[in-house]
C-alpha positions, -999 to 999 in steps of 0.1 A, spaced: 165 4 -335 155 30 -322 121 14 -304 142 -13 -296 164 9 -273 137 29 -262 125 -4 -249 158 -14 -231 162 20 -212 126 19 -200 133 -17 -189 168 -13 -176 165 23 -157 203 17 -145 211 22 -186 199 57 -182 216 64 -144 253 53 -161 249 78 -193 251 111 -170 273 89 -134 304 104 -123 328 107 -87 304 132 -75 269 108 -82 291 81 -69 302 94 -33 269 106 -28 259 72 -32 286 54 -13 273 80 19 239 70 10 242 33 7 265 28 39 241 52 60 210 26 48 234 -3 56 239 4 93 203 13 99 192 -18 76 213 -47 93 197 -44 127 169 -39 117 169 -70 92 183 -95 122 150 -83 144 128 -86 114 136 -117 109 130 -129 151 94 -113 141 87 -134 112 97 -166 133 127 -170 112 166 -174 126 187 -142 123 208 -150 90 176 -155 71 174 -113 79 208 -109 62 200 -135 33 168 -115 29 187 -85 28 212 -96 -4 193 -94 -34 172 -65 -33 203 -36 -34 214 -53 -64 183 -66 -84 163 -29 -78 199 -9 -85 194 -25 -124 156 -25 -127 147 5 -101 132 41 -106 131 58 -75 172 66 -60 156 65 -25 144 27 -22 158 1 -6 143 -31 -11 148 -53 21 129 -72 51 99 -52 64 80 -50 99 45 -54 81 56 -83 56 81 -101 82 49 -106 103 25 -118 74 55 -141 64 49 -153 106 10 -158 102 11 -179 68 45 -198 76 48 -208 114 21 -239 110 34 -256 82 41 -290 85 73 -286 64 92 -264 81 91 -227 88 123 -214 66 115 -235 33 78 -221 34 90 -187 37 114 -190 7 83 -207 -11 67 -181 -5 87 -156 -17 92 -172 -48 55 -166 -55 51 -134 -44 78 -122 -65 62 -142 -94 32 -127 -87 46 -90 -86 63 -99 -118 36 -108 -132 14 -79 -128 44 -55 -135 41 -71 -171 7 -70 -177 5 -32 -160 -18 -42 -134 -8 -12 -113 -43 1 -119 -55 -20 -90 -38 -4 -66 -63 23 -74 -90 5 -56 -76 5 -22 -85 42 -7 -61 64 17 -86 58 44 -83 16 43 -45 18 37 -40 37 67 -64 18 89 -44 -13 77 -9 0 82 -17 16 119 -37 -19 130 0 -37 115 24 -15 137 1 -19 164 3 -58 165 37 -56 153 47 -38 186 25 -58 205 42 -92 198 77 -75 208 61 -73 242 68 -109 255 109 -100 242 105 -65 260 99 -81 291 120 -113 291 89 -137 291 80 -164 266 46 -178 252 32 -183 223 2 -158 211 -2 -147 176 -34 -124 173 -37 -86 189 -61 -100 217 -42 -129 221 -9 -112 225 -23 -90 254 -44 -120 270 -7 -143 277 9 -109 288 -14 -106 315 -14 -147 321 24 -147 323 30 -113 337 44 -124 368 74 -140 349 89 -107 337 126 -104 342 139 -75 355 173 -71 334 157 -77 305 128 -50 314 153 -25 323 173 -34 290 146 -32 263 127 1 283 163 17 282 163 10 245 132 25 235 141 57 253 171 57 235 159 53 202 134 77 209 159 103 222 181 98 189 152 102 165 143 137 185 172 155 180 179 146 143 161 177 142 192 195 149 215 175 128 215 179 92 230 157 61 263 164 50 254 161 13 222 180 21 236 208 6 257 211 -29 274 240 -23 304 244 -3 292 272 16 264 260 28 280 227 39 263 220 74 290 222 107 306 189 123 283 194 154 257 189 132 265 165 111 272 142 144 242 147 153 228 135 125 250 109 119 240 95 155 203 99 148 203 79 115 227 50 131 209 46 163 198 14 157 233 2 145 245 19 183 224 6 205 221 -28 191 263 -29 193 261 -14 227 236 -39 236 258 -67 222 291 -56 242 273 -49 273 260 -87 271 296 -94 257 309 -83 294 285 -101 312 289 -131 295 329 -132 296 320 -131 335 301 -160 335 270 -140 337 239 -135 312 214 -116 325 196 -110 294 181 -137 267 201 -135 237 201 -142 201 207 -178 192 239 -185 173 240 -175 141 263 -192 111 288 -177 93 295 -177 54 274 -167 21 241 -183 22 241 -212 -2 225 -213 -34 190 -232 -44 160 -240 -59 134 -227 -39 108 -253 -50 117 -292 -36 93 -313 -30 102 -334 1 109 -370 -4 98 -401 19 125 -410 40 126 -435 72 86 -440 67 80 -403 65 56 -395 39 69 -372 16 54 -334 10 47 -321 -27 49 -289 -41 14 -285 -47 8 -297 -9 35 -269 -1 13 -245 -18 -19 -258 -4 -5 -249 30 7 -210 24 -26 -206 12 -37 -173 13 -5 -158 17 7 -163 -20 -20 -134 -30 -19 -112 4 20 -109 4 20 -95 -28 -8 -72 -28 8 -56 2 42 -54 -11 25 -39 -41 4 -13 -24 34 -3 0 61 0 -25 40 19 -50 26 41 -24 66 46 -10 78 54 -46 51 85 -52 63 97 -19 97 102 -32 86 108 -66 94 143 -61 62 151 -88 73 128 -112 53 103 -130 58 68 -112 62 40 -132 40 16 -112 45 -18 -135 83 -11 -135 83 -5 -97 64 -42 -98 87 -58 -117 119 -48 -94 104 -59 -65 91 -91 -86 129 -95 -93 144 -90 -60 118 -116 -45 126 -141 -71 165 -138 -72 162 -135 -33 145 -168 -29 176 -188 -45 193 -172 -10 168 -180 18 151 -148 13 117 -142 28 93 -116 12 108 -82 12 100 -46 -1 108 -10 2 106 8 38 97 44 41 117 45 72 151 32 50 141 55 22 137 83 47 171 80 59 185 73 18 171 108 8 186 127 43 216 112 28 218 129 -1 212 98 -29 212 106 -64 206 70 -82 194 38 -71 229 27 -77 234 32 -37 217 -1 -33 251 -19 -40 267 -7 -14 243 -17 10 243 -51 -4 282 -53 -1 277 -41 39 254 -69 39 274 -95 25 304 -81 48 276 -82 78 270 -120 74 304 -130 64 325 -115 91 306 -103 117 279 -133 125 301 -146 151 295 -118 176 254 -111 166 247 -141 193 257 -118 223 227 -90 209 201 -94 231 160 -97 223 158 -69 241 174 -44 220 158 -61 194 124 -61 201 132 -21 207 147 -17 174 112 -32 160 90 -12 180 110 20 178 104 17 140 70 6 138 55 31 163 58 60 139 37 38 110 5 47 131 -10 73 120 -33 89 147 -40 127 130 -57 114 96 -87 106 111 -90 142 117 -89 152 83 -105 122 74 -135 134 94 -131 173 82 -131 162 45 -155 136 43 -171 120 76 -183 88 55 -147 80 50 -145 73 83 -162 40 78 -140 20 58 -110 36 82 -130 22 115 -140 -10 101 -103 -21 85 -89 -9 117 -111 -25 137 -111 -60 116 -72 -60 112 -67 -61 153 -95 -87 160 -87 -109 130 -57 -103 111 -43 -81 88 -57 -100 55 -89 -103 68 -91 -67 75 -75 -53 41 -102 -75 26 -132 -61 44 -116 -30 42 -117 -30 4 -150 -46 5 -166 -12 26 -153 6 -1 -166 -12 -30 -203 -12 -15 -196 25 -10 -185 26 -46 -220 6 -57 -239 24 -38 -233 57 -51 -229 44 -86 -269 30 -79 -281 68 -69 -267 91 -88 -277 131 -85 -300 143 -108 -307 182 -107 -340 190 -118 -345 224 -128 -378 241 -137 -374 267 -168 -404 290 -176 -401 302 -211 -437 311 -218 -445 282 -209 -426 257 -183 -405 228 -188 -387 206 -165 -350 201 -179 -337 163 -156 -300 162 -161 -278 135 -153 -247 141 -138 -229 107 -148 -233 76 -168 -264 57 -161 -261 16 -155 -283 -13 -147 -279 -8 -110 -290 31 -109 -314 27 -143 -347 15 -123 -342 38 -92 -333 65 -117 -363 58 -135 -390 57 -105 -374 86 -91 -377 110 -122 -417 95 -129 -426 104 -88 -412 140 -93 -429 143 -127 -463 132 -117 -462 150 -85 -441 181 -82 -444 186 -117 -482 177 -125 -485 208 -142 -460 210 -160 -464 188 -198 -431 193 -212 -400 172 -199 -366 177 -212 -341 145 -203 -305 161 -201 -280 130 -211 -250 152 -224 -231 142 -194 -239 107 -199 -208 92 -214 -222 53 -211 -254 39 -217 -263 -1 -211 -287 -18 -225 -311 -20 -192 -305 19 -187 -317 22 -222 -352 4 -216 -354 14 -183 -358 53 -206 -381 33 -228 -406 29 -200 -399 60 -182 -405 76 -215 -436 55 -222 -455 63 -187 -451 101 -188 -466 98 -227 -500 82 -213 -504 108 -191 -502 134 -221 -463 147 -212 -442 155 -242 -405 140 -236 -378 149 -254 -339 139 -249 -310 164 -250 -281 145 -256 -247 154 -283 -228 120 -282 -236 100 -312 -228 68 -293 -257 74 -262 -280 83 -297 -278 52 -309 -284 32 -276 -313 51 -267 -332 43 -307 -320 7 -303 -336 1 -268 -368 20 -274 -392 10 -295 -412 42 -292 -402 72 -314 -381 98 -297 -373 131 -303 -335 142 -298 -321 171 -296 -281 185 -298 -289 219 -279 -317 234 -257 -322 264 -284 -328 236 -307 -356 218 -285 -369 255 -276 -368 266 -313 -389 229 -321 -412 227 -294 -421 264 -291 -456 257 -304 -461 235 -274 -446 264 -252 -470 288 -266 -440 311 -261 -447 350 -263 -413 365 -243 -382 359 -244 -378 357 -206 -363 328 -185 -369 317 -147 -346 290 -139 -361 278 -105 -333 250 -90 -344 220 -74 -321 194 -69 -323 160 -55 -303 127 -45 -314 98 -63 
């Protein structure tokens, strides 16, 4: 029984959060979660314009994840909704279909979260692991620049279709003569706005920041704050009233939102095959899938890497959970694809703006849900007078702070061959597109990975006791790829630096695995330095590396467990008549 709830609690987190909740846990919360709400809804409606999707889709995207991650969540900061990087995947993978846009992007949620669910079961968090600082940098900079770069044609009031980096910036310049001035003015206005707001939360500060009464922050402040952390919310409604004015003059100076329904979004399978109708042929799932291609693996992965990465960011120092981080988003995808969801995850911005709040569970994310549901249920009527403008600013506004400028500084201080995979992925992501690049990225990085795995470092150090010896140690685990170089390496040194020296000591305590081509490759090494009258002996304490090295070679060996043991054994060979050692270091990259 025991195991069994053990189970239970490490599957349902929320089981643990109700144990210790009370009215304190719960305001802090209900602050929380309506805080998130009124930076999350404006910025779902524009995320929804970037992945090529009508507004409501935002909101329905929106609905699931407060609730599903609130039962199955760890981290009290994350809110899992509609995000910049995955609305415009969800754009490059849906927007061709021959199906239609919306259905593909609910398709495709459904897999993702199937996917993410799938890997949170079989603990597959591990593989996150191969994707290095340096390429998820390059990856999430290249995004928010091409993110902010297809806002431009909104910005400016002009419309053409472009989809790539280059592309985006080629039409600009094509159709640059078409910009409208009110909608210039509007979206310019914006950014400086946003901009402003984010500046001075500086000099606000959270109401629940602090527990104690006395230290409760003053009203100035907490206005300020309060303005800094809704500025989205305020300039989208300003936006919206000034366009409200215009429009009840019979003017509309600015391109607005197209109408957006009412009600709860209705509930449904996300996988129906289309039927034949009026000599249409029909489209089957597996065609469906044919044509998201790509996407069903890459929307995941990212959603993966970001949310994981997110959740040790607000970890606070505690162990993350990565599989049960997986399945809540794996969740939230799946239940949000029966609601005309596309793919969503956790922000950093959102959870920025959760933990200035003052959250204490994940609980919080019910409350944004219920401002969502109150968001599409009474107040779609009026989002048709917000205008792309204000939109596009709200995007770029919260993108622009994803690129990350100063780690290539450090990168180059700490380790100037990082700089590679960072360059490259960058590099790829704006020329191609963001899959191709987090591919290549990760493929720099594996061929950095092989290589050094190929040539280890082997310190050579000559010992005079008497007589000298050369000790070879090996400073990791020896495979197929490193055994031959390895091999011709140590023979070169032997037969030239060290001609005159006959005794060779070969160092393998820090070999922790031996294959079976490493093992030969010692065979012949050992072999080679025999006809030319060198004694070789092998240092090594690990029973398994032992029993390799007699079952590969053929030739007897001698093996040591300590050096006072070989020195104690060979010391006729030594002709040793002092007690004295000269360690002379030469090391070498091999």
């Amino acid at each position: 029984m025991l195991n069994t709830w053990d189970f239970i609690s490490k599957l349902l987190p929320i089981s643990q959060y109700l144990k210790d909740y009370n009215l304190n846990n719960a305001l802090c919360d209900l602050l929380a979660g309506i805080t998130v709400g009124l930076t999350l809804i404006p910025q779902v409606i524009a995320y929804a314009s970037l992945a090529g999707l009508e507004p409501q889709i935002g909101l329905y995207s929106a609905l699931c994840g407060g609730f599903i991650y609130a039962i199955f969540g760890t981290i009290p900061e994350l809110n899992i909704a509609p995000t910049a990087l995955l609305s415009l995947l969800t754009f490059q993978y849906v927007h061709n279909v021959t199906f239609g846009n919306t259905r593909a992007a609910i398709m495709l949620t459904f897999f993702a979260g199937v996917v993410e669910l799938i890997c949170g079961i079989l603990h597959l968090g591990f593989l996150v692991d191969f994707v290095s600082t340096p390429v998820v940098s390059a990856f999430t900079s290249a995004g928010a620049i091409t993110i902010a770069s297809s806002q431009i044609k909104s910005l400016f009031g002009l419309n053409y279709k472009a989809e790539s980096f280059i592309n985006v910036w080629k039409q600009f310049f094509l159709h640059i003569t078409g910009i409208q001035l009110w909608d210039t003015l509007l979206g310019l206005s914006c950014i400086l706005i946003l901009l402003l707001l984010r500046m001075v939360s500086k000099y606000g500060e959270a109401p629940t920041k602090n527990n104690r009464m006395s230290n409760k922050p003053s009203k100035s402040k907490q206005c300020i704050w309060y303005a800094s952390v809704g500025r989205n919310a305020m300039v989208v409604v300003f936006s919206a009233l000034m366009a409200f004015v215009f429009k009840f003059h019979k003017q509309t100076p600015f391109t607005l939102t197209s109408k957006v329904p009412s009600g709860f979004p209705n509930f449904s399978v996300p996988l129906q095959p289309i039927e034949a109708n009026n000599g249409t042929n029909g489209t089957t799932i597996s065609q469906m899938v044919a044509q998201l291609g790509y996407g069903i693996g890459v929307i995941p992965f990212v959603a993966i890497l970001a949310n994981v990465g997110i959740a040790k960011s607000f970890a606070n120092g505690k162990v993350v959970d990565a599989s049960q981080e997986m399945i809540a988003v794996g969740l939230s995808n799946i239940a949000g694809s029966f609601f005309g969801s596309f793919p969503v995850n956790a922000s950093f911005s959102r959870a920025a703006v959760s933990s200035a709040s003052g959250v204490r569970t994940p609980l919080s994310g019910i409350y944004t849900g219920i401002m969502v549901i109150m968001a599409f249920t009474f107040l779609t009527p009026y989002f048709s007078y917000i205008p792309k403008p204000a939109l596009a600013a709200v995007i770029i506004c919260a993108v622009v702070v994803m690129v990350d400028i100063s780690i290539t500084k450090s990168i180059w201080e700490g380790n100037r061959l990082d700089i590679v995979p960072f360059l490259v992925t960058f590099v790829a992501c704006l020329i191609s597109s963001i899959e191709v690049g987090i591919l290549v990225g990760i493929f720099v990085e594996v061929c950095k990975l092989m290589y050094f795995t190929a040539r280890p470092k082997v310190i050579i150090k000559q010992i005079n006791v008497g007589q000298s010896y050369l000790r070879v140690t090996f400073t990791s685990s020896v495979f197929f790829s490193s055994a031959e170089h390895s091999r011709e390496k140590i023979l070169n040194y032997c037969l030239d630096e060290g001609r005159n020296i006959h005794i060779i000591l070969l160092d393998c305590n820090r070999i922790f695995e031996l294959d079976f081509t490493a093992g030969k490759c010692f065979e012949s090494l050992v072999n080679e330095l025999q006809t030319r009258q060198k004694y070789v002996a092998f240092l090594v304490s690990r029973s398994k590396t032992v029993k390799t090295l007699e079952r590969c070679c053929t030739l007897k060996i001698d093996v040591f467990k300590n050096e006072l043991e070989f020195i104690t054994a060979t010391q006729g060979k030594m002709l040793a008549d002092n007690n004295e050692t000269d360690a002379v270091y030469v090391s070498t990259q091999l």
